[in-house]
N, C-alpha and C positions, 0 to 999 in steps of 0.2 A: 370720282365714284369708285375707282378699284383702289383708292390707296387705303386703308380703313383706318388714315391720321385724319383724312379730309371728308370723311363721307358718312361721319353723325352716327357709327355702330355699323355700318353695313359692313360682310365678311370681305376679308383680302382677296382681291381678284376677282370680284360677287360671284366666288364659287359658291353651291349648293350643298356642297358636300362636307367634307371634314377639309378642316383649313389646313390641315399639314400635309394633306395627299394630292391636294388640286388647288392647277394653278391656271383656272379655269378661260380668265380672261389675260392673264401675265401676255401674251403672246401679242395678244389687238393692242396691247398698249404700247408694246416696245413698237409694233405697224404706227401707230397712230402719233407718238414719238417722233419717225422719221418721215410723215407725211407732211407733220407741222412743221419740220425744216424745209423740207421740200417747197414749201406752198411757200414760206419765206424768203427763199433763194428766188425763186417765179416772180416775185413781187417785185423783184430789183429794178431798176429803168435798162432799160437797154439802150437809150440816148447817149452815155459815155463814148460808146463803141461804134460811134460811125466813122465812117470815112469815106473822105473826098474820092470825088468820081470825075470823069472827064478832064484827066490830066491835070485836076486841080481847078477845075473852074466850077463846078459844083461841090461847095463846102460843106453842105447840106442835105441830105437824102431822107425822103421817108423810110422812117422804119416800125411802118403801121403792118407791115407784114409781118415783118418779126415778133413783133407786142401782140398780134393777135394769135400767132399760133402759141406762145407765152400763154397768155390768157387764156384757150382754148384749154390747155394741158392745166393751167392752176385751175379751172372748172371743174377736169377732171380728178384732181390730187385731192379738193375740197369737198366734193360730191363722196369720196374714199372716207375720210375723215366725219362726214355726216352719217355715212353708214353706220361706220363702227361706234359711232357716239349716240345713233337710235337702238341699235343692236343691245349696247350698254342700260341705257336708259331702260328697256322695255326688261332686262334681268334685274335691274336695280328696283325699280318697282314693284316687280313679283315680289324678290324678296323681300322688300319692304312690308308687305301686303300680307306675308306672310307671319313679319313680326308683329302684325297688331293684330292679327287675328288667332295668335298664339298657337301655331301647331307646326308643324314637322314639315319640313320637305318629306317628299315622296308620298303622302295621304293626296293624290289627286294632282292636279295641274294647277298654281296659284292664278289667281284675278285679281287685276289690280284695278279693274275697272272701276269698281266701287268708291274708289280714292281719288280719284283724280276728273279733273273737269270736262266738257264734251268735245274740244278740240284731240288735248291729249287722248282725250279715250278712244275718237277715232285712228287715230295713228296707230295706239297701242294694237286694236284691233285690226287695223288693218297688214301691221307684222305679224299677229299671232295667226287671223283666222286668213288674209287672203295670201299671205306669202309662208304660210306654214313655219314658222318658227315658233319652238315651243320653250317651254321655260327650261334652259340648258343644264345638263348636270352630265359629271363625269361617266356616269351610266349608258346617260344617253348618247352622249358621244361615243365612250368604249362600244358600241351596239355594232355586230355584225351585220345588222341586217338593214340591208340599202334602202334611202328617200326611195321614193315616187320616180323621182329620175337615173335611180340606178345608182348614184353617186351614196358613196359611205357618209353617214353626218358628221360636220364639222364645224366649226367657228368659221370658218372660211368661207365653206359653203353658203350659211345662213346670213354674213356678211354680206357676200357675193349676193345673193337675192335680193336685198336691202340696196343695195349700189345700183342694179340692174332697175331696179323698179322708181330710183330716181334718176338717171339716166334717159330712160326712155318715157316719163313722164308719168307714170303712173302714183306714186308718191305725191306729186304734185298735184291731179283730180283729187285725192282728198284732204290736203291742203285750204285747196279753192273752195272745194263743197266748206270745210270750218269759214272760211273768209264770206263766203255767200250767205252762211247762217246767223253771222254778227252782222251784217248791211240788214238782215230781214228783220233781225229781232230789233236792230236801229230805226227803220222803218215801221215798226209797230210801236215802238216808246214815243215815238217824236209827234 
C-alpha cells in the first residue's frame, strides 16, 4: 500500500499531501521492514541448541520454556506489525474514498465508510472514532498543539494506540462483536 508500483494509484507513502514534501508513512515501513525479520528470526526452532545435562546422562531437555518465552515476544513483534498494517489500512482508504468521491484533501475529514463492508467498517471506526485517529497529513502532524494526552501528534503515537488496544484486548471485542454478527445472520438464513 505505500509503494505506488503495488497499490493501484494510491500516493507514495499514502501521504496526503504533495508527494514530493511528505514522506508520510516511509518511516512505519522501514518499522515494519524490520519487524518482519524479527518475527522470522523468532520462528527459528530452538531444538538445535540443546544440551546435555547431568554429566551427560540427560541428552534431552525440555525447551518449552525457552519456545515459550520465544513465542510470547513473536506475539508481541506481530501484534507491532498489525498495528501499523491497520494504521495503513485505515489512511489508504480514506484516501481511496477520497478519489472516488473526487475532491481534495483538507475539505473535511474523509469517510471511508461508505465503501467498505460491516466488519471492516467496524474496525475503521473503531480507529477513527474510539481510538481517535484521524486521517494523517503533514499538517497535522507538524501541529504544535498537543493530543488529549499531552503528547505531540505522531505516526508513532497513533500506532502506539493501535498496538495498545490489541494488546490489551480491546481490538479484539470488536472483532468478536463482527464474528457474533455472521453466527446471527447464519442463524437467521439457516
Amino acid at each position: 500500500m505505500i509503494n505506488p508500483a503495488t497499490s493501484w494509484g494510491l500516493p507514495p507513502n499514502l501521504c496526503s499531501d504533495d508527494t514530493n514534501d511528505s514522506f508520510l508513512f516511509k518511516g512505519l515501513d522501514v518499522v515494519i521492514a524490520g519487524l518482519t525479520s524479527e518475527l522470522g528470526f523468532l520462528a527459528n526452532p530452538v531444538g538445535s541448541h540443546v544440551q546435555t545435562a547431568e554429566m551427560g546422562n540427560q541428552s534431552l531437555n525440555s525447551l518449552a520454556l525457552v519456545s515459550a518465552r520465544y513465542t510470547l515476544e513473536a506475539v508481541d513483534v506481530l501484534s507491532q506489525i498489525a498495528s501499523a498494517h491497520l494504521l495503513a489500512v485505515c489512511q489508504a482508504l480514506d484516501l481511496r474514498s477520497i478519489e472516488i468521491e473526487g475532491r481534495k484533501a483538507g475539505h473535511g475529514p474523509p469517510d471511508a465508510s461508505p465503501y467498505i463492508g460491516q466488519a471492516a467498517k467496524r474496525i475503521y471506526r473503531f480507529l477513527r472514532r474510539d481510538l481517535g485517529i484521524p486521517f494523517l497529513g503533514e499538517e497535522h502532524l507538524a501541529s504544535t498543539k498537543p493530543t488529549p494526552s499531552g503528547t505531540s501528534p505522531s505516526i508513532g503515537l497513533y500506532n502506539t494506540r493501535v498496538y495498545q488496544s490489541i494488546r490489551s484486548g480491546r481490538l479484539f471485542d470488536v472483532v468478536f462483536e463482527c464474528l457474533e454478527e455472521v453466527v446471527e445472520q447464519e442463524k437467521r438464513h439457516a
